[in-house]
C-alpha positions in Angstrom: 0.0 0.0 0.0 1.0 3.3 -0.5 0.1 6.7 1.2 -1.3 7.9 -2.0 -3.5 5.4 -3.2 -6.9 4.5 -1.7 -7.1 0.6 -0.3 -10.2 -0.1 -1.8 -10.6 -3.1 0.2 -11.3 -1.1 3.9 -13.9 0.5 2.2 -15.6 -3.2 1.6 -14.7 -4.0 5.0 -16.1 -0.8 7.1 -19.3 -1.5 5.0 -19.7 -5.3 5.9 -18.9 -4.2 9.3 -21.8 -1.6 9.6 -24.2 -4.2 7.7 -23.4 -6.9 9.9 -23.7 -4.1 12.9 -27.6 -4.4 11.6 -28.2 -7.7 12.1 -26.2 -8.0 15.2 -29.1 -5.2 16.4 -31.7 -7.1 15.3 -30.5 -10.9 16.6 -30.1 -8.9 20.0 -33.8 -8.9 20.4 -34.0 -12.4 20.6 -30.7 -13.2 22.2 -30.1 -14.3 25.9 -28.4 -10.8 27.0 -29.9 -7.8 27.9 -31.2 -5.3 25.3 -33.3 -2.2 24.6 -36.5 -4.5 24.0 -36.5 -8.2 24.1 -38.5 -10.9 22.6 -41.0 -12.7 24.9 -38.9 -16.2 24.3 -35.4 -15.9 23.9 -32.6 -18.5 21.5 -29.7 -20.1 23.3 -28.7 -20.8 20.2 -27.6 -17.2 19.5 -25.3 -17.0 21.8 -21.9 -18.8 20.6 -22.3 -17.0 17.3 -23.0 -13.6 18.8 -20.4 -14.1 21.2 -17.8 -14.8 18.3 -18.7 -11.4 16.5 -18.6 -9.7 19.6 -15.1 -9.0 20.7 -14.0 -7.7 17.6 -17.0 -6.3 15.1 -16.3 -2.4 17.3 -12.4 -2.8 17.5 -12.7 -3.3 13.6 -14.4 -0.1 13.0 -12.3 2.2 14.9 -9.2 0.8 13.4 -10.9 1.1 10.1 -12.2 4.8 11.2 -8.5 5.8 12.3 -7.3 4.9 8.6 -10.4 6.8 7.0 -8.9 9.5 9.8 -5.5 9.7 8.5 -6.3 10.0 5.1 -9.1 13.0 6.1 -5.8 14.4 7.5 -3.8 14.5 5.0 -6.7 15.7 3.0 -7.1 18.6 5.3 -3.9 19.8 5.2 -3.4 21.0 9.2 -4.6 19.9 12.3 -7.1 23.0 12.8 -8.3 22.1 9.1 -9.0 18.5 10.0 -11.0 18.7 13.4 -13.1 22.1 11.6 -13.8 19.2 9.4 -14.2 16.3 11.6 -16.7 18.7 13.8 -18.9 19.0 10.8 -19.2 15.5 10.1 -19.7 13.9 13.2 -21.5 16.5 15.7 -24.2 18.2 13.4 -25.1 14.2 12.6 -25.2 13.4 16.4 -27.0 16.7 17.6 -30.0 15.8 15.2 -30.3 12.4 15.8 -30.5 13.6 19.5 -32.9 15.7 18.6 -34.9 13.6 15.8 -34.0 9.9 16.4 -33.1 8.9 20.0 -36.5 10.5 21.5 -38.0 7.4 20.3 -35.9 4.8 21.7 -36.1 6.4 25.0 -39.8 6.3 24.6 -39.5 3.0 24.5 -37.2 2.2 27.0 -39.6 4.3 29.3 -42.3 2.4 27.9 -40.8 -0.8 28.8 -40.7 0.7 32.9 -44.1 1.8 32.8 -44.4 5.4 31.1 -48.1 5.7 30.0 -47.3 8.8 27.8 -47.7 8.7 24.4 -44.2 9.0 21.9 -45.2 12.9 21.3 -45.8 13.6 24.7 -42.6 12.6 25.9 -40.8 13.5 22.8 -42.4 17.3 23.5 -42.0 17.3 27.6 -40.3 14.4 29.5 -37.5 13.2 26.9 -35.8 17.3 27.7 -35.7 16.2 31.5 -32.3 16.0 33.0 -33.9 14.0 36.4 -34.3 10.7 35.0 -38.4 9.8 33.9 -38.9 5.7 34.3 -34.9 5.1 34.7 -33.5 7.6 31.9 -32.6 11.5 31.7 -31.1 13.3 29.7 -29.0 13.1 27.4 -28.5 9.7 26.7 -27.2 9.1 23.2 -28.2 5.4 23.0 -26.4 3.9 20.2 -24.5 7.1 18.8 -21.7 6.5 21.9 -20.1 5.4 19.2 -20.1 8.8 17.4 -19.6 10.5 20.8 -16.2 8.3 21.3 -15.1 8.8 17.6 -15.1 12.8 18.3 -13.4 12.3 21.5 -10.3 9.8 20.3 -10.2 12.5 16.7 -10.3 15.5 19.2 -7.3 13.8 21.5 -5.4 12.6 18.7 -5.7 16.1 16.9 -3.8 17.9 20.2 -1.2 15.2 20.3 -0.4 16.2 16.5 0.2 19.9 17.8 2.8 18.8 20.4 5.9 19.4 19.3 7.7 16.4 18.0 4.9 14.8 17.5 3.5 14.0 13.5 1.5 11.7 11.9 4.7 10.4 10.3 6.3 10.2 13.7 3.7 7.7 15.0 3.5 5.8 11.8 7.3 5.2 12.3 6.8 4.3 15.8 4.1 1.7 14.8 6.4 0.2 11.8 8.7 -1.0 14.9 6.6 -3.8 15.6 7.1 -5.4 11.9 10.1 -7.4 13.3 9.5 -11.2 13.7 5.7 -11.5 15.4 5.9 -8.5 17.3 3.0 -7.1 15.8 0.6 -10.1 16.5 1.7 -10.3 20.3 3.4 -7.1 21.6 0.0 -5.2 21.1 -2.4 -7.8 22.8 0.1 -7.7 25.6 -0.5 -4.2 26.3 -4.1 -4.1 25.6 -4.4 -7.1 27.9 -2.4 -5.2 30.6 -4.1 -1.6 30.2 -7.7 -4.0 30.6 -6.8 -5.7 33.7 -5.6 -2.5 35.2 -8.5 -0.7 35.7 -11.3 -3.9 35.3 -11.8 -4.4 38.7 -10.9 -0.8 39.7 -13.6 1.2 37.5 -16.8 -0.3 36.4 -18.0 -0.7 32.8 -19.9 1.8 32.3 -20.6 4.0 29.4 -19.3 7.6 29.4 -16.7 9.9 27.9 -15.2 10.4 32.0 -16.1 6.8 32.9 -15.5 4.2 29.9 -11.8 3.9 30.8 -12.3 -0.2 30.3 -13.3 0.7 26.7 -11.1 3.9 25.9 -7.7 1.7 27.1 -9.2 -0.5 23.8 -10.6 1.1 21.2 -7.8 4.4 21.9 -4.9 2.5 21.0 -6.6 0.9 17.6 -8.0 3.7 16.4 -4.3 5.1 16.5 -3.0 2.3 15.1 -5.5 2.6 12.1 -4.4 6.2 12.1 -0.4 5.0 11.5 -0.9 2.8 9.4 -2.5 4.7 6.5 0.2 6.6 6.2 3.4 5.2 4.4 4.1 2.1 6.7 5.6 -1.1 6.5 4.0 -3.3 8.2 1.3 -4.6 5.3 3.9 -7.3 4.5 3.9 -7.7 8.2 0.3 -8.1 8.2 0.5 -10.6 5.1 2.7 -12.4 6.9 1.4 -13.3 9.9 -2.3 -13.9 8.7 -1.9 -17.4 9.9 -0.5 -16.9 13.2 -3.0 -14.6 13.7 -5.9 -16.5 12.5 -4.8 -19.4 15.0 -5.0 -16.8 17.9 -8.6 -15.6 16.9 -9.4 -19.2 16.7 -8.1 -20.1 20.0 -9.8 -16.7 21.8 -12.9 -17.5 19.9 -13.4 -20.9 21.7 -12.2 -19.5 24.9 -15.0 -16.4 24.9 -17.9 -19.4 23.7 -16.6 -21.7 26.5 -16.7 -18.9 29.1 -20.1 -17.5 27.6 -21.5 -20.5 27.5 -20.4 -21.2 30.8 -21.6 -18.7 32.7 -24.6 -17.8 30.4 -27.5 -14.7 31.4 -26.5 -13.4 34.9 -24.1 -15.3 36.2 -20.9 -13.4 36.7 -17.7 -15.9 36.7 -14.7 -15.6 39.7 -12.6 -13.1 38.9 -9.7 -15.2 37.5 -12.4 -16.6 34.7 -13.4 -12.9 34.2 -9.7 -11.7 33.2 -9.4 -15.1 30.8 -12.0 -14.2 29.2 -11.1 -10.3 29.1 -7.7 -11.2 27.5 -9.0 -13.6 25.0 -11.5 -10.7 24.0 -8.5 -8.6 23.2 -6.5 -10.9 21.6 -9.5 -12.3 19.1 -10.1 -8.4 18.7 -6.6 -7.6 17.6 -5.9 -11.0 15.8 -8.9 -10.9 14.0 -8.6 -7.2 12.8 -5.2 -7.9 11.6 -6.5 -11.1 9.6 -9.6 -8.9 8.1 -7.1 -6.5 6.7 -5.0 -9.0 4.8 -8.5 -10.2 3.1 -9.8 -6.9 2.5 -6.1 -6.0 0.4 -6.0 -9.4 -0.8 -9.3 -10.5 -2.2 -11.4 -7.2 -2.2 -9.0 -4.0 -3.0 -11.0 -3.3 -6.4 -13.5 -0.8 -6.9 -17.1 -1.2 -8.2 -19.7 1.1 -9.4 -21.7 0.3 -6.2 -18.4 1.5 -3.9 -18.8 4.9 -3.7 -22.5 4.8 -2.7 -22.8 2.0 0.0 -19.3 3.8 1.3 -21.2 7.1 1.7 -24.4 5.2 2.8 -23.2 3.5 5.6 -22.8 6.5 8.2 -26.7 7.4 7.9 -27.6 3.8 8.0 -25.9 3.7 11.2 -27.8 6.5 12.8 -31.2 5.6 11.9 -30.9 1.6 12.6 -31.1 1.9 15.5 -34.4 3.5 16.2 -36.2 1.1 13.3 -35.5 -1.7 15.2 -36.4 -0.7 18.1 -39.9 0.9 16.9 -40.8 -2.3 15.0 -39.8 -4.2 17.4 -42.1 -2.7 19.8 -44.9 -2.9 17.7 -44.9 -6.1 16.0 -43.6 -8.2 18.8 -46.6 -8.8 20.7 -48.4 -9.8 17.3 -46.5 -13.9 18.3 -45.2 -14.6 14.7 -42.8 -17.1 14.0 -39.7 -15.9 15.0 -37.9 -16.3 11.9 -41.1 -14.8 10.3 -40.3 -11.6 13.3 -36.5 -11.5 12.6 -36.5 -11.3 8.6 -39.2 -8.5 9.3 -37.7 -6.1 11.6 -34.7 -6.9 9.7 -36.0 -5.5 6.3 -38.0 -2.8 7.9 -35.1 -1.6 9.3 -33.0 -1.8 6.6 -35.9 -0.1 4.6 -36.2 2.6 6.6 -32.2 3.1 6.9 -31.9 2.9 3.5 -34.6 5.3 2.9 -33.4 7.8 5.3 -30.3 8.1 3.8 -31.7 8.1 -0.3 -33.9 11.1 0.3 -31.4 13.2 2.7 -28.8 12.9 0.3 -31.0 14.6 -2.1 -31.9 17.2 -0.1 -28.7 20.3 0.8 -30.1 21.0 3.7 -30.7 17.4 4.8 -27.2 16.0 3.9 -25.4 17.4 6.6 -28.0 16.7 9.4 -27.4 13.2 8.3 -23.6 12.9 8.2 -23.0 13.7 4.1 -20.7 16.5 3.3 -22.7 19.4 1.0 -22.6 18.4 -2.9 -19.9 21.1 -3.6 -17.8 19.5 -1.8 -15.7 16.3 -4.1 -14.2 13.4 -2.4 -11.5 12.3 -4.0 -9.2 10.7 -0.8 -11.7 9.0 1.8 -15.2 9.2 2.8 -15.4 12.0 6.1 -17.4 9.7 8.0 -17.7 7.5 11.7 
C-alpha cells in the first residue's frame, strides 16, 4: 500500500462491518443478553455466534475509522483544518439524531418501565428532562456512543499532533517497529491485555466519555493504530505475513470467549480469575482478528465497483437511523407472536428499509445531507469518505 493510493478493500470492509452491525441489532432482540426491548422467548442458540462477533465487530471499525482519519488528515492539510472538518461530520449528525432519532428509543425504554405517555408527549416534555423519567434523563445518546467516542479519540489525537515532535509520520514510524518477527501479532495484545486488567476491577464498565476507561484503554490505542498505518508504513507485509499466526490466535480466543459465555450464560458473573481469561481472549481475538480482516480486504477485495462509492457514503446514515427502526418495529410487531424467523426477517427488512430510505432522500436534499452525516454536494471526495 501506499500513502497515495486509496485501499479499496477497507472500504468493503467498514461496510460489511456496519451491515453486519444491523443484524447483530436485530439478533439482539432475541438473544439471551440484555437489550433495549427483548422478545417474549429468547434463543440459546444465538449465543456462541453472537459471542464470536462480539469481541471484535467495534475494535474493527475504529481501526478502520483511524485509517479513514488519516487520510481526512492528509486531505485537510493541518490539524485546525481536520477537526473544523471532523466537527462537521460527526456533531451536526449526532446533535440531530438527539434531537430527531433517540427520543423514540427512550420512549421506549420508558415504555418498557411503565411510562403511560404517548411517543409525542414525551418527545415534546419528558425526553428534555435531565432527572431521570422511568430510569432515563437526559442526554443519553443510546447507540451514537459510538459517534460521541469517535469525536473524542479524533479530538485527542488532533492535540497530540500539535505537540511538538509529534506527527503523523512520527507515530506511523513508531508503529512500523513492531514489523520485526511476530511483534506485531503479540506485543500489542500484551499491552491491551495489561491496560484492561488495570483498571477492570478498579472502574466499572460503564458507558461515558469520564467513565469508559475499560473501553477507551481498547478502542484508543486501535483507532491510532488505524491512524499509523494509513500513512506510508511497513507493516502490510507484516500483516500478510502473519495472517496465519493470527488466524490461529482468533481461533483459539474465539473458543475460549464461547466456553466462558457459554459457561456462565445470562447473569451469572464468573470468579474473577475466569473474568480476566475471558477479558484477554477478548482482546486478543479483537486484535488478531482485525489484523486477519485486513489481509482479506487488500487481498481478495481492494477493487473498486460502481456500487463502492455509494454504499461507502451510505453506511454513516444507515448507522444513525438503525437503531431507532429496530427498536420501533420491534415494539410494535412483537406482541403480534409470529414465528420468530417470520419476526427477525421482518424487523430486519423494515429496518433496513427505513435506513436505506433515510439516507436516499437526505442525500438529495442540501439542507438534509449534513444533518445526516454527508458532506454538502460542492464538496468532491476524492481521498476517503469523512465519516464514523
Amino acid at each position: 500500500m501506499t500513502p497515495q493510493r486509496r485501499h479499496y478493500g477497507l472500504d468493503w470492509l467498514r461496510i460489511g462491518a456496519f451491515g453486519l452491525l444491523i443484524v447483530y441489532h436485530v439478533a439482539m432482540v432475541f438473544s439471551t443478553w440484555d437489550w433495549v426491548i427483548k422478545s417474549p422467548i429468547t434463543y440459546h442458540e444465538l449465543t456462541a455466534p453472537m459471542a464470536l462477533l462480539t469481541p471484535w465487530r467495534l475494535p474493527l471499525l475504529f481501526a478502520v475509522s483511524g485509517y479513514a482519519s488519516r487520510k481526512l488528515f492528509a486531505k485537510s492539510g493541518d490539524v485546525r483544518a481536520f477537526t473544523d472538518s471532523r466537527n462537521r461530520r460527526l456533531l451536526i449528525p449526532w446533535g440531530f439524531a438527539m434531537v430527531a432519532l433517540i427520543p423514540p428509543e427512550m420512549w421506549v425504554r420508558a415504555r418498557e418501565q411503565g411510562y403511560p405517555g404517548s411517543l409525542l408527549h414525551f418527545w415534546l416534555t419528558d425526553y428534555w428532562s435531565v432527572t431521570p423519567v422511568y430510569g432515563h434523563g437526559f442526554p443519553s445518546w443510546e447507540h451514537l456512543w459510538f459517534v460521541a467516542y469517535l469525536w473524542a479519540y479524533t479530538m485527542v489525537l488532533a492535540a497530540l499532533l500539535l505537540v511538538p515532535g509529534w506527527s503523523a509520520e512520527r507515530l506511523t514510524r513508531a508503529t512500523d517497529r513492531l514489523a520485526s518477527g511476530t511483534r506485531l501479532l503479540w506485543a500489542p495484545i500484551v499491552v491491551l491485555v495489561l491496560l484492561k486488567l488495570s483498571v477492570m476491577f478498579v472502574l466499572p464498565e460503564k458507558q461515558g466519555l469520564f467513565t469508559d476507561w475499560n473501553a477507551h484503554f481498547a478502542y484508543f490505542p486501535i483507532f491510532l493504530f488505524g491512524f499509523a498505518l494509513a500513512g506510508d508504513s511497513k507493516l502490510w507485509p507484516t500483516i500478510a505475513r502473519l495472517q496465519w499466526p493470527a488466524a490461529a490466535v482468533a481461533l483459539v480466543a474465539g473458543v475460549t470467549v464461547v466456553c466462558i459465555e457459554l459457561a456462565y450464560e445470562g447473569h451469572n458473573v464468573p470468579p474473577h480469575a475466569i473474568m480476566m481469561l475471558d477479558r484477554a481472549a477478548r482482546l486478543a481475538m479483537a486484535w488478531s482478528m482485525m489484523l486477519v480482516l485486513f489481509q482479506l480486504a487488500t487481498r481478495f477485495l481492494d477493487h473498486d465497483h460502481k456500487w463502492r462509492a455509494t454504499l461507502a457514503e451510505a453506511v454513516f446514515p444507515l448507522y444513525i437511523a438503525h437503531h431507532p427502526a429496530i427498536i420501533l418495529l420491534a415494539w410494535y410487531t412483537l406482541p403480534l407472536n409470529l414465528n420468530p424467523f417470520v419476526e427477525f426477517a421482518l424487523i430486519l427488512a423494515g429496518t433496513f428499509s427505513f435506513a436505506v430510505s433515510f439516507y436516499l432522500i437526505g442525500r438529495e436534499v442540501d439542507w438534509l445531507r449534513p444533518l445526516i452525516g454527508l458532506s454538502p454536494r460542492s464538496v468532491r471526495r476524492t481521498v476517503a469518505p469523512a465519516s464514523a
